[in-house]
LOLUM-46791 format. One record per atom (N, C-alpha, C): x, y, z. Coordinates in steps of 0.1 Angstrom, whole numbers, padded with zeros to 4 digits, always signed. Example, Ala and Ser with C-alpha at 12.3 -4.5 7.8 and 13.67 -1.06 7.14 Angstrom:
+0132-0057+0078+0123-0045+0078+0132-0033+0078+0128-0022+0071+0137-0011+0071+0129+0000+0079
END
This chain:
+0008-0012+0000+0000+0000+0000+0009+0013+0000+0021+0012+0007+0030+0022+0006+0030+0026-0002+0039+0018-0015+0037+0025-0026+0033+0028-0035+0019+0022-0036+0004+0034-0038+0002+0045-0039+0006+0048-0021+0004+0062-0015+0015+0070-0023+0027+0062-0021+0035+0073-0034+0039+0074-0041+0028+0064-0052+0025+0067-0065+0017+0078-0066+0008+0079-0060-0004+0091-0058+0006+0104-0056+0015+0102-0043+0024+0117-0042+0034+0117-0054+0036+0112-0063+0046+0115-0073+0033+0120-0085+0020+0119-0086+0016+0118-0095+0004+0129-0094+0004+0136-0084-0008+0147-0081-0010+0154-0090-0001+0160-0102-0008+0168-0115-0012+0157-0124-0015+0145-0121-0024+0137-0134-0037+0139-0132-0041+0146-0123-0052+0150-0126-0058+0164-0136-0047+0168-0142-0048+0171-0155-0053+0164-0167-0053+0151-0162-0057+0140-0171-0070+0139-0168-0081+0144-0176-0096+0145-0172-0100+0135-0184-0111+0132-0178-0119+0121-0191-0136+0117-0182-0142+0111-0184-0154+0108-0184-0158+0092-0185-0166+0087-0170-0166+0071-0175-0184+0070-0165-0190+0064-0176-0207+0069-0172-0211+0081-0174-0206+0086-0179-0210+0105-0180-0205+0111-0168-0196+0107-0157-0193+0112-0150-0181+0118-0148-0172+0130-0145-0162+0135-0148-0152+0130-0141-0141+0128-0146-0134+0123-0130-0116+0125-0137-0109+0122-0130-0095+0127-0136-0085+0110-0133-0071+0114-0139-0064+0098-0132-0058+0099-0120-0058+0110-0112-0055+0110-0097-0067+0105-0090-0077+0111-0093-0089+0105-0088-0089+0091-0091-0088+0087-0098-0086+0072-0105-0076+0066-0093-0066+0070-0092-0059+0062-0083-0061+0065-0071-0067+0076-0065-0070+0070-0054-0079+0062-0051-0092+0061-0059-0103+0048-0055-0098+0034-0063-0087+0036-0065-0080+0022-0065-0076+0017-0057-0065+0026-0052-0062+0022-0035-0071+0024-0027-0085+0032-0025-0090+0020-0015-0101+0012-0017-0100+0008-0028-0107-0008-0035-0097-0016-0030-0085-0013-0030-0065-0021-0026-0074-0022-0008-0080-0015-0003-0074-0013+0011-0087-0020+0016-0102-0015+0009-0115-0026+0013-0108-0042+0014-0104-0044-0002-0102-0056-0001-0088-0065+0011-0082-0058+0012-0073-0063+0022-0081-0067+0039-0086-0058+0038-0091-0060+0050-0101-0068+0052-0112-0072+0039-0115-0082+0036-0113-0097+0036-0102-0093+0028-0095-0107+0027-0089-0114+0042-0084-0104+0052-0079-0106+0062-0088-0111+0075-0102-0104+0071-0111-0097+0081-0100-0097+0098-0096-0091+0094-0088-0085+0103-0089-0068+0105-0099-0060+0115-0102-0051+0113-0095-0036+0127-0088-0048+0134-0077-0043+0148-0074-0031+0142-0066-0034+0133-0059-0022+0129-0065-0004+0122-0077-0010+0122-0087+0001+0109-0091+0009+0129-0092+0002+0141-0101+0001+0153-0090+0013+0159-0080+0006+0161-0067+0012+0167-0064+0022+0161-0061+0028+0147-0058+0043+0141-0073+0052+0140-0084+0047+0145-0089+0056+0144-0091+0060+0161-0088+0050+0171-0087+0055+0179-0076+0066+0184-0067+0064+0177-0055+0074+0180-0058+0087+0173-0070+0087+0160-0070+0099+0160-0083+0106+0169-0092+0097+0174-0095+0103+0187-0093+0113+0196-0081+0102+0197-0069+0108+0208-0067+0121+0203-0063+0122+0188-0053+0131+0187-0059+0142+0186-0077+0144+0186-0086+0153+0185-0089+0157+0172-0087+0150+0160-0084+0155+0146-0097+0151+0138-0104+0143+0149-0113+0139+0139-0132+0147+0138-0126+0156+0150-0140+0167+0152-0135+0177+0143-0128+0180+0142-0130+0194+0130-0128+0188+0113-0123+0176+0115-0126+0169+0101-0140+0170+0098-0150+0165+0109-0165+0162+0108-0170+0176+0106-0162+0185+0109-0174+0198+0110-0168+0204+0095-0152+0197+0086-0151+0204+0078-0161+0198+0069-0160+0183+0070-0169+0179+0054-0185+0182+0057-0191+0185+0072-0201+0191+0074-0204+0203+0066-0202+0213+0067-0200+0228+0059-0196+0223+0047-0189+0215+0041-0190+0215+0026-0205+0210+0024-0209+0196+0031-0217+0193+0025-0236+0206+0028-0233+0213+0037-0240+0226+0037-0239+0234+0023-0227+0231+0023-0221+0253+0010-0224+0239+0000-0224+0227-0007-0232+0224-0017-0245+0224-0017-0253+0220-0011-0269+0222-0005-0272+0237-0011-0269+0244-0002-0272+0260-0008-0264+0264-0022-0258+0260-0029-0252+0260-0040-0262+0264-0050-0262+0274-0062-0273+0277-0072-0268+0268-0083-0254+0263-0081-0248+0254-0090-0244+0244-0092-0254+0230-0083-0249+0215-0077-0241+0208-0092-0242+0213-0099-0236+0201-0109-0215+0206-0104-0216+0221-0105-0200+0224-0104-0197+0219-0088-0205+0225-0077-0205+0219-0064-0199+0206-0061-0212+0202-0072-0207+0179-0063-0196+0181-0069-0185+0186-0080-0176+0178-0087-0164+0186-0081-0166+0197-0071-0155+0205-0062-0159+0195-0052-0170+0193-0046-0172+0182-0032-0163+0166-0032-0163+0167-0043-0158+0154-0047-0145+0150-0047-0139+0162-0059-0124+0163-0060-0116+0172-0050-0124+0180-0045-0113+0187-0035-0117+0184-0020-0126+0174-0018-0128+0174-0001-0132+0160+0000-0138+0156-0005-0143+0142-0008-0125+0132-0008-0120+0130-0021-0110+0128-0020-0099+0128-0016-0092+0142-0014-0081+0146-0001-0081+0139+0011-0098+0132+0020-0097+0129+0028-0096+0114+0028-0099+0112+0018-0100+0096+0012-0088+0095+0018-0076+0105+0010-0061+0102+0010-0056+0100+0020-0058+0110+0026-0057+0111+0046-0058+0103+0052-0068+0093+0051-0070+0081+0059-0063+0072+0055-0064+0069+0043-0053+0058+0039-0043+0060+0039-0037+0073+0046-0020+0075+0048-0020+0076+0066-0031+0077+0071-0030+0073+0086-0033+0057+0086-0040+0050+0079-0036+0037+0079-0026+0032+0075-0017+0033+0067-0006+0026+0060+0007+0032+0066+0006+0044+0069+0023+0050+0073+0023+0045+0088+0037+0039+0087+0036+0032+0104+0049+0031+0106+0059+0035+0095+0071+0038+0100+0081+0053+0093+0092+0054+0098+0100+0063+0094+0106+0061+0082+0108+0051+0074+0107+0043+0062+0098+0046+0054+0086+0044+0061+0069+0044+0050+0070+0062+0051+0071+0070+0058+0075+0082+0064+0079+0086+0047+0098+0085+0047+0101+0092+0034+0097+0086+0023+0094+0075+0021+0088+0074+0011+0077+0081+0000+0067+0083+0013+0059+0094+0009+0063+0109+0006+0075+0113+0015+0081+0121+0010+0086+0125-0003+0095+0113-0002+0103+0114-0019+0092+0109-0031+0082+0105-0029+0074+0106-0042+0071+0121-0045+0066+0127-0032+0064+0143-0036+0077+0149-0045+0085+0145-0039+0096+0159-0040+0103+0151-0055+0099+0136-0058+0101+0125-0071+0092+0140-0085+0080+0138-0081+0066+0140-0088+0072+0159-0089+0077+0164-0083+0083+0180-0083+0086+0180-0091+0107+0174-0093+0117+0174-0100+0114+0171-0114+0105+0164-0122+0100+0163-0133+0097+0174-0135+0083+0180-0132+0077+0192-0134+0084+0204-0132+0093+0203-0122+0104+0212-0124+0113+0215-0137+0118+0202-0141+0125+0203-0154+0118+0208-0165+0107+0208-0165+0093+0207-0173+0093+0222-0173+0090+0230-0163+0090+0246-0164+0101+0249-0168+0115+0246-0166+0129+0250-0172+0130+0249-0181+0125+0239-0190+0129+0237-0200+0119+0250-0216+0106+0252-0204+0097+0262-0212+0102+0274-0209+0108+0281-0199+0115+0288-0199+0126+0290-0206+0133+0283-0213+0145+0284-0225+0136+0277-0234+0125+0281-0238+0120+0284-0249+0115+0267-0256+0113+0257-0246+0109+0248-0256+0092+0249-0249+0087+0246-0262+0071+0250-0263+0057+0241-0265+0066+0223-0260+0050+0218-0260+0043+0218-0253+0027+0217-0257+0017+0222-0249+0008+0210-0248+0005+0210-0238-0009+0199-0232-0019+0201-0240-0026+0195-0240-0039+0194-0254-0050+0206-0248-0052+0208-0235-0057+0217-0226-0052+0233-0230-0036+0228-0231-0028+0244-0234-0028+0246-0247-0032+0241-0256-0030+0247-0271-0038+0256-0275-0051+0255-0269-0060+0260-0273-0064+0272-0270-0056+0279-0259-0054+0291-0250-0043+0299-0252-0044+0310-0262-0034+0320-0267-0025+0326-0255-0029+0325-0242-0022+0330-0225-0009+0319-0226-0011+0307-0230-0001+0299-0230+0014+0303-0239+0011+0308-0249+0018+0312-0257+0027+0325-0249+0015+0335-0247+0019+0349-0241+0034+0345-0231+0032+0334-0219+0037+0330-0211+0047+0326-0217+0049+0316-0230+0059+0311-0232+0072+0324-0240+0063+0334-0245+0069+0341-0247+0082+0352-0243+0071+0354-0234+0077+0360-0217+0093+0352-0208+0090+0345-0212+0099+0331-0206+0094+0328-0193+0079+0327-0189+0080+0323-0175+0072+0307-0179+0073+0303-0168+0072+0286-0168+0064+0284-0160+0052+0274-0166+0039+0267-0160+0041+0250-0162+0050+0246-0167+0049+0232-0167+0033+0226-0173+0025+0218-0168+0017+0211-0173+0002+0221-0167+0008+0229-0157-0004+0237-0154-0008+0248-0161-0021+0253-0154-0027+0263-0161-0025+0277-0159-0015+0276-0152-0007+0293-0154+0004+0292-0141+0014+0301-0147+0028+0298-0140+0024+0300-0122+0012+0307-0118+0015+0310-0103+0010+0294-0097+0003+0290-0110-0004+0269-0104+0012+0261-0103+0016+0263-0111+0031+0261-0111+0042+0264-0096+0036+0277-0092+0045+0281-0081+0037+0273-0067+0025+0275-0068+0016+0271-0059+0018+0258-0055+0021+0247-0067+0027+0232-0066+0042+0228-0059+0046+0240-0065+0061+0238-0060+0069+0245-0045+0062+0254-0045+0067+0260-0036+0066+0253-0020+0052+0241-0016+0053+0235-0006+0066+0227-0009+0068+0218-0013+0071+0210-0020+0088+0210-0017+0093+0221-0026+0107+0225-0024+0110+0226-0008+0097+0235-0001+0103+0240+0013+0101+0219+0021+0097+0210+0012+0099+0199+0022+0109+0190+0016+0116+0195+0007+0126+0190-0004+0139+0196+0009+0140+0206+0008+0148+0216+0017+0150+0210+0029+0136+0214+0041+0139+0201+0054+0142+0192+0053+0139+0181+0044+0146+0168+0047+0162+0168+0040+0164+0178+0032+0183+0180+0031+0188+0181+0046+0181+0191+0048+0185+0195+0060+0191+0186+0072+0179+0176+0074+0183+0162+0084+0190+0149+0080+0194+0148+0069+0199+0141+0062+0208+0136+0061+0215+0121+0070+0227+0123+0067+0235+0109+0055+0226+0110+0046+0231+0101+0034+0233+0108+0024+0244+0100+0021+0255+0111+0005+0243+0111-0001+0240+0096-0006+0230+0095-0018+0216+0103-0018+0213+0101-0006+0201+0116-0007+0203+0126-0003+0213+0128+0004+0216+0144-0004+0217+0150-0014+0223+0140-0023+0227+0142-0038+0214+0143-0046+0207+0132-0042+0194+0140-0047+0183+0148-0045+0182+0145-0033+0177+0163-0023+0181+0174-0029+0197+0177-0030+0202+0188-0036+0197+0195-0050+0200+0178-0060+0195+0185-0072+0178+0187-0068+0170+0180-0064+0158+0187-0069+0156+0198-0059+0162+0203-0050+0163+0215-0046+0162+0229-0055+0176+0224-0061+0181+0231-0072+0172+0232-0085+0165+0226-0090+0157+0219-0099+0142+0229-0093+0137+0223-0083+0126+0231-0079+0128+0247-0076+0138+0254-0072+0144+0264-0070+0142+0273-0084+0151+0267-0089+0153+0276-0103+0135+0276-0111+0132+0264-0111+0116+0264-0118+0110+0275-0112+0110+0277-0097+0101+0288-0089+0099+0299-0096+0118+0305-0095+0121+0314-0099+0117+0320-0117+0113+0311-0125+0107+0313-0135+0098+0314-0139+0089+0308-0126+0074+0315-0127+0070+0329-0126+0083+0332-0122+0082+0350-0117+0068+0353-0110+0063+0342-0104+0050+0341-0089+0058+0346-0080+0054+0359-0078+0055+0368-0066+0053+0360-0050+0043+0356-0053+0031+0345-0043+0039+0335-0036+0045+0328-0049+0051+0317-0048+0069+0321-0037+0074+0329-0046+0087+0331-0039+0086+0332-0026+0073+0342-0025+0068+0346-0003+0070+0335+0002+0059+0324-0003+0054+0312+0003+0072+0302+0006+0080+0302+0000+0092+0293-0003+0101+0303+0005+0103+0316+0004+0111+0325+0009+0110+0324+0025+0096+0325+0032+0093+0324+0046+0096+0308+0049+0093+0299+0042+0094+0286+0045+0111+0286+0051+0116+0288+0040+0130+0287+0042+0135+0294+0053+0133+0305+0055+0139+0313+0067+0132+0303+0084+0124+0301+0081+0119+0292+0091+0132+0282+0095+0134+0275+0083+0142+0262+0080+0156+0265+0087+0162+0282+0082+0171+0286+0085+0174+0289+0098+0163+0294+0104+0158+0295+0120+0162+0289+0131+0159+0279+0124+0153+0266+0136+0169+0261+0138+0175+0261+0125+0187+0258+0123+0201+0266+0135+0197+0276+0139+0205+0285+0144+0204+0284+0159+0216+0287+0164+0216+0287+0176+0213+0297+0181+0207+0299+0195+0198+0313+0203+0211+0325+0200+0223+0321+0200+0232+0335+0200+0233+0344+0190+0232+0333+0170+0232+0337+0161+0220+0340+0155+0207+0342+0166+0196+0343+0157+0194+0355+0156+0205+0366+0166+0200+0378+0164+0203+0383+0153+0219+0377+0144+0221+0378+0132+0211+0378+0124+0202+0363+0130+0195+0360+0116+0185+0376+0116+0178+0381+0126+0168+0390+0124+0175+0398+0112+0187+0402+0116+0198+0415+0106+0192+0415+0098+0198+0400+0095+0196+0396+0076+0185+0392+0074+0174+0388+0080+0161+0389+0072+0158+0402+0070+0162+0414+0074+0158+0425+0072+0167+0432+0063+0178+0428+0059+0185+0437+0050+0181+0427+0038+0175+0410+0039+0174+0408+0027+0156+0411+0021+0148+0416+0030+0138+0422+0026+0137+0434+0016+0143+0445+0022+0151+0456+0017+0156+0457+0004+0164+0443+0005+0168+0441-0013+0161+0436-0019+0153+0424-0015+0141+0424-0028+0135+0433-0031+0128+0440-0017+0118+0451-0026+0122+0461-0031+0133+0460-0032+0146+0477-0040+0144+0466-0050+0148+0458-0056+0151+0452-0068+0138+0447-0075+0127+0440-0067+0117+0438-0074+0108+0454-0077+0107+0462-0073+0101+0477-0075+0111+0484-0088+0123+0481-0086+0137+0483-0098+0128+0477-0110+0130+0465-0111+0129+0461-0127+0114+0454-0127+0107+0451-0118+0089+0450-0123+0081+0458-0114+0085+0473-0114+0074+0481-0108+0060+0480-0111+0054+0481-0123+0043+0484-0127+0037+0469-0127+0044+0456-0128+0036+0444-0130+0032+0441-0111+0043+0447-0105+0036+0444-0091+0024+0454-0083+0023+0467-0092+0017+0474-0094-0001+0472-0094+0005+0462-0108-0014+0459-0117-0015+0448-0109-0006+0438-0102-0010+0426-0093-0018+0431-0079-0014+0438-0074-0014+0444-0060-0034+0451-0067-0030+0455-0077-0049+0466-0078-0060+0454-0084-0054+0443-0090-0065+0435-0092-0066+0421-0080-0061+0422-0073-0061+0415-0064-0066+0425-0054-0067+0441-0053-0071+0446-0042-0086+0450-0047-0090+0445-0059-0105+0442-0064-0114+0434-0059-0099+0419-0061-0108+0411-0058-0116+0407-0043-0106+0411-0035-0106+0411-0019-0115+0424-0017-0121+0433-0022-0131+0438-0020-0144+0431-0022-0143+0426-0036-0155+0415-0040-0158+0408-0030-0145+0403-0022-0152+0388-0015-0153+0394-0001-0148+0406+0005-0155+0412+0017-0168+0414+0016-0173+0418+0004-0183+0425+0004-0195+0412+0005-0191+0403-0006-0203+0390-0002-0200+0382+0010-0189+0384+0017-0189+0376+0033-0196+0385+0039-0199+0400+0038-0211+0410+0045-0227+0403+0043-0225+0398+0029-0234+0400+0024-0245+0380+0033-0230+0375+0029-0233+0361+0035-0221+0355+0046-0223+0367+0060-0217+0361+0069-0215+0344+0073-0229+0338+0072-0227+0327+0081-0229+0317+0066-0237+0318+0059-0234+0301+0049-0225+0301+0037-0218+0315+0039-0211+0317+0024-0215+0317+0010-0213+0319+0000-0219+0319-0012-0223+0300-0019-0219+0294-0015-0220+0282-0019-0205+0275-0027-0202+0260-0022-0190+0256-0030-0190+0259-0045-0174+0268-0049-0174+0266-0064-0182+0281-0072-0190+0287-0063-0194+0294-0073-0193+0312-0072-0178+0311-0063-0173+0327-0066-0170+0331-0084-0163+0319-0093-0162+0323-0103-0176+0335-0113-0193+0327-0111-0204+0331-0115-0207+0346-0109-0203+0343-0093-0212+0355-0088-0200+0369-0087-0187+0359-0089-0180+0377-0089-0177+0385-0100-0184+0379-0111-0188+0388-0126-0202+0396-0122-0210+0390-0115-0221+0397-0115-0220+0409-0106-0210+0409-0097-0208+0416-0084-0195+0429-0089-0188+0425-0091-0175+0433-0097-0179+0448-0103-0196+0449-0112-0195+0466-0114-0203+0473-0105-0205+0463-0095-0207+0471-0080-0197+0478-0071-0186+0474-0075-0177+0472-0066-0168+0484-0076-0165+0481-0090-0154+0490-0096-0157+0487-0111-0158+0496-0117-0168+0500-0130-0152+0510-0139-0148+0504-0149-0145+0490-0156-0134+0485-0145-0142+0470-0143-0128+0464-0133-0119+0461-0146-0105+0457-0134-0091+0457-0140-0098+0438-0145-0101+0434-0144-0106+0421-0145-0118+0416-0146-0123+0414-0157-0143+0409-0153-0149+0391-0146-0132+0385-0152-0133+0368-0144-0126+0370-0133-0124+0366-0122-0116+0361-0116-0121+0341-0109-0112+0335-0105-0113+0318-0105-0115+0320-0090-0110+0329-0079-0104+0324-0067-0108+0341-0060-0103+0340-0044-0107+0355-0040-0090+0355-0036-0080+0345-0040-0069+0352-0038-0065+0351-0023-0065+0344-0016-0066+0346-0002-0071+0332+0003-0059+0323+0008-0067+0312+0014-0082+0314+0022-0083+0322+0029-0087+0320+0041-0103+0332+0038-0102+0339+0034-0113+0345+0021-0121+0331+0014-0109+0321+0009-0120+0313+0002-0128+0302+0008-0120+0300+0019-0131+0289+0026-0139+0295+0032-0142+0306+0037-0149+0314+0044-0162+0313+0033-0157+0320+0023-0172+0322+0009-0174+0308+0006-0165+0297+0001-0165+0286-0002-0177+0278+0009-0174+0276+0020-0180+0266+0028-0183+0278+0045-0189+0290+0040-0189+0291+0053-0185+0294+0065-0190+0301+0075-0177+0304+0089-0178+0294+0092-0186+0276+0089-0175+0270+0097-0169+0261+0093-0169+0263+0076-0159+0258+0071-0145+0266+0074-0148+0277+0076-0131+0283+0081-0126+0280+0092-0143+0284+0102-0132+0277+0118-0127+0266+0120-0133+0254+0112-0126+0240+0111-0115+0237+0106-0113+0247+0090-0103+0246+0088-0087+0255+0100-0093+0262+0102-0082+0272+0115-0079+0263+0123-0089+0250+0132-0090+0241+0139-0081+0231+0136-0077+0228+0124-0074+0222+0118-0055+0227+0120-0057+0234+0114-0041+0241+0113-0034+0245+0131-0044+0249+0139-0039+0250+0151-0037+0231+0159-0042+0225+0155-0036+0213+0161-0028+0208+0155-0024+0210+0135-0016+0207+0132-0003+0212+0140+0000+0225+0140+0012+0229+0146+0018+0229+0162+0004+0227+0168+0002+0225+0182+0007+0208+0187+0004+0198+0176+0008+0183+0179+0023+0187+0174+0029+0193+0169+0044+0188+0159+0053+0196+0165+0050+0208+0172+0062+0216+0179+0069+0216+0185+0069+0202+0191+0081+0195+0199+0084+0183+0193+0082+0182+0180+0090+0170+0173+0099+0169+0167+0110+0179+0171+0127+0180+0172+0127+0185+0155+0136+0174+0151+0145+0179+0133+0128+0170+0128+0122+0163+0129+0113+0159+0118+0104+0168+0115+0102+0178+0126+0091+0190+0125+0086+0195+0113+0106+0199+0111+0107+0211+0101+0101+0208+0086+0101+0189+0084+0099+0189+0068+0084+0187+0069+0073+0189+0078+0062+0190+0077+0056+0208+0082+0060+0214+0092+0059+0225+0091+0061+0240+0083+0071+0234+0075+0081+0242+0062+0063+0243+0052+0064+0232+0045+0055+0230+0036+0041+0240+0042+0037+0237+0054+0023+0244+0055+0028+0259+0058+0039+0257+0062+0041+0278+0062+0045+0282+0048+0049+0277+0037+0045+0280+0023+0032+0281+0018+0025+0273+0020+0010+0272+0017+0003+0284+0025+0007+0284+0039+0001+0296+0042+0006+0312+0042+0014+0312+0037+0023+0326+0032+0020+0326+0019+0024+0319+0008+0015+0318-0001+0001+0323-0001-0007+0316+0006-0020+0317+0011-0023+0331+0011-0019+0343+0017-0023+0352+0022-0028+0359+0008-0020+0356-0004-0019+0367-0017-0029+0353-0030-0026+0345-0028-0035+0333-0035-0042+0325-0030-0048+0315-0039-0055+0306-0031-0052+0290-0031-0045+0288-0023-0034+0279-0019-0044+0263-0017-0056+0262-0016-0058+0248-0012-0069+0246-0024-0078+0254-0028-0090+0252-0041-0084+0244-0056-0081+0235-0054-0075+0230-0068-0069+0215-0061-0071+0205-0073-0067+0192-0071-0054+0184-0066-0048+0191-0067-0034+0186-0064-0032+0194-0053-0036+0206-0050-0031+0213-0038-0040+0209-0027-0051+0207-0028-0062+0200-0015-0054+0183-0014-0051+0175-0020-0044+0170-0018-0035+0165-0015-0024+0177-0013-0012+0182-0007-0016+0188+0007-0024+0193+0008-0027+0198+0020-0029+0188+0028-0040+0174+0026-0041+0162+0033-0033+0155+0036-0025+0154+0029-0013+0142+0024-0002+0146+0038+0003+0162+0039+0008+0169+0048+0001+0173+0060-0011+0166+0062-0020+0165+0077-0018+0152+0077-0023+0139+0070-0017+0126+0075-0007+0124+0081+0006+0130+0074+0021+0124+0077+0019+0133+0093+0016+0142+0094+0012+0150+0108+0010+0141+0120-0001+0134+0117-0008+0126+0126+0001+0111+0129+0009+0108+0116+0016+0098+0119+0030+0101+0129+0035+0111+0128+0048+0121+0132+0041+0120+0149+0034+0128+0149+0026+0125+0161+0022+0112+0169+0018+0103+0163+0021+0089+0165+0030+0088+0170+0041+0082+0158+0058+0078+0162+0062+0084+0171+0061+0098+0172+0065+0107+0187+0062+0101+0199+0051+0095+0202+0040+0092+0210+0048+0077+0216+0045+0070+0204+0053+0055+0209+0063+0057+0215+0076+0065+0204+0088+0063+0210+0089+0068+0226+0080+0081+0232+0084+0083+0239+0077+0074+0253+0067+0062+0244+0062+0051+0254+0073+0039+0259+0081+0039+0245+0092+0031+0248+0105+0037+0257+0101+0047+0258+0114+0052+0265+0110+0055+0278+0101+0052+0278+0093+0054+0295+0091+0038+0302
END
């Protein structure tokens, strides 16, 4: 089952791979996860040995994780209900909350050691380094396009430009992918003490690094930039960290002298159509404090809302409100947010005394949430996915913590 699970984390953008079976939409990530747990019914079946399904869910009992799970897929299944648009609804209910948690469970059942641990790891940071090479190589100008990207002249614009989206649908989906990713590529260099994975830690470091960098995602560099300084952090001893403050502040200083230097006006028009859209979605969280607008359907209602707000907007579509924490709010509700907050405070709250392993699970979600603040870091297939995959290994970390320190007692 292990390597299932990281087949799935090496292979989270095949859900670019859409197709249709019964008339029903579904992608080949989706595909493999209800493979694996057709893999995982049947095992248990075959075994009828069910100890083990008894025992991890009592630990997440324990671990408290399983009440704000209930209250999250509660509120989704609410913000679909009130939905004006159940056909887009069920197939966000599906692929981004429905599934993710599929994943989750089957990675609190199967991960049980430090072994099963990186494994899942290195499928992620496996499933990166491709995609990484993939945006580098469109960045120096080579130009094939996914059957999805041909058909969209922005693809071109992009490749023009030299910035790189790899198999996605625009370079910041590209940074959004990578940028957890690298910062858990990074931590586990960090603790690392084999030549051989270093060697390859390093390169896809370097590999994910450079790709970031060619997305020229503003978004993305924050999310990977704060990660790292974390990484760097934690790394330092109490004498040298007043250094570190120095130099995170003289190296702030230089970005924004250098990025205001040579793309003033692009961070300019980023900053006023993003400060559009964050009006839009204040105004309908006013409008729908408590049930949100319904899963999925900010794209409909913030064309209809937009020449209320700013007459001609800098933008008449937008996909997202840009703002993790804006979209689950409109998405699913205040209590799809508090669950989700619920969620993130025990994540960090179980792992903060889990020495050097901390770092390659806390790195990742302080990308996503620094990221987060300027994009929308979890609304998309592979990234709700990532988000579970990196609460599972949580719960397992938490686990292992747990035993060892039963055995040591």
């Amino acid at each position: 089952m292990i390597w299932f699970l990281s087949l799935i984390c090496f292979a989270l953008p095949a859900y670019l791979i859409r197709f249709k079976i019964f008339g029903i939409p579904t992608t080949a990530l989706e595909i493999l996860i209800y493979l694996t747990v057709l893999i995982q019914i049947g095992f248990f079946i075959k075994s009828k040995n069910f100890s083990d399904l008894k025992s991890q869910t009592s630990k997440l009992i324990l671990s408290n994780i399983l009440i704000p799970i209930a209250l999250f897929l509660l509120a989704a299944v609410i913000s679909t209900t009130i939905s004006p648009d159940k056909r887009v609804s069920l197939g966000i209910f599906k692929g981004w909350i429905i599934d993710p948690i599929l994943l989750f469970g089957l990675i609190v059942l199967n991960v049980k050691s430090e072994a099963d641990f990186k494994k899942m790891i290195y499928g992620l940071v496996g499933g990166a380094t491709i995609v990484s090479f993939w945006g580098i190589l469109q960045a120096f100008g080579f130009s094939y396009l996914l059957p999805h990207q041909r058909t969209d002249p922005s693809f071109l614009s992009y490749l023009a430009s030299g910035r790189a989206f790899g198999p996605f649908e625009s370079p910041n989906y590209l940074g959004m992918y990578l940028a957890p990713i690298s910062a858990i590529a990074l931590g586990q260099l960090l603790i690392s003490n084999i030549k051989t994975q270093n060697y390859f830690l390093s390169f896809a470091v370097a590999a994910s690094l450079l790709a970031l960098l060619f997305t020229k995602s503003f978004g993305a560099w924050l999310g990977f930039l704060v990660a790292a300084l974390f990484l760097v952090w934690l790394h330092l001893s109490k004498e040298k960290r007043s250094i570190f403050w120095a130099l995170l502040v003289l190296t702030i200083v230089i970005g924004m002298a250098a990025i205001l230097k040579y793309q003033p006006q692009r961070i300019l028009d980023s900053f006023s159509a993003r400060k559009e859209v964050w009006q839009v979605s204040w105004f309908l969280i006013k409008e729908h404090p408590i049930s949100g607008i319904g899963l999925g359907t900010f794209k409909q209602i913030y064309t209809q809302v937009i020449p209320q707000i700013h007459f001609p907007p800098i933008n008449w579509l937008q996909m997202h409100p840009h703002n993790i924490f804006l979209a689950f709010w409109l998405n699913m509700g205040i209590l799809g947010l508090l669950s989700f907050l619920w969620l993130l405070y025990l994540f960090f709250k179980n792992l903060i005394s889990h020495n050097s392993y901390l770092i390659i699970l806390i790195a990742p979600m302080v990308a996503i949430i620094a990221h987060g603040l300027i994009d929308t870091t979890y609304w998309k297939n592979d990234l709700s996915a990532m988000f579970w995959i990196i609460m599972g290994l949580a719960v397992i970390l938490y686990k292992l913590q747990g035993e060892e320190n039963e055995n040591r007692d």
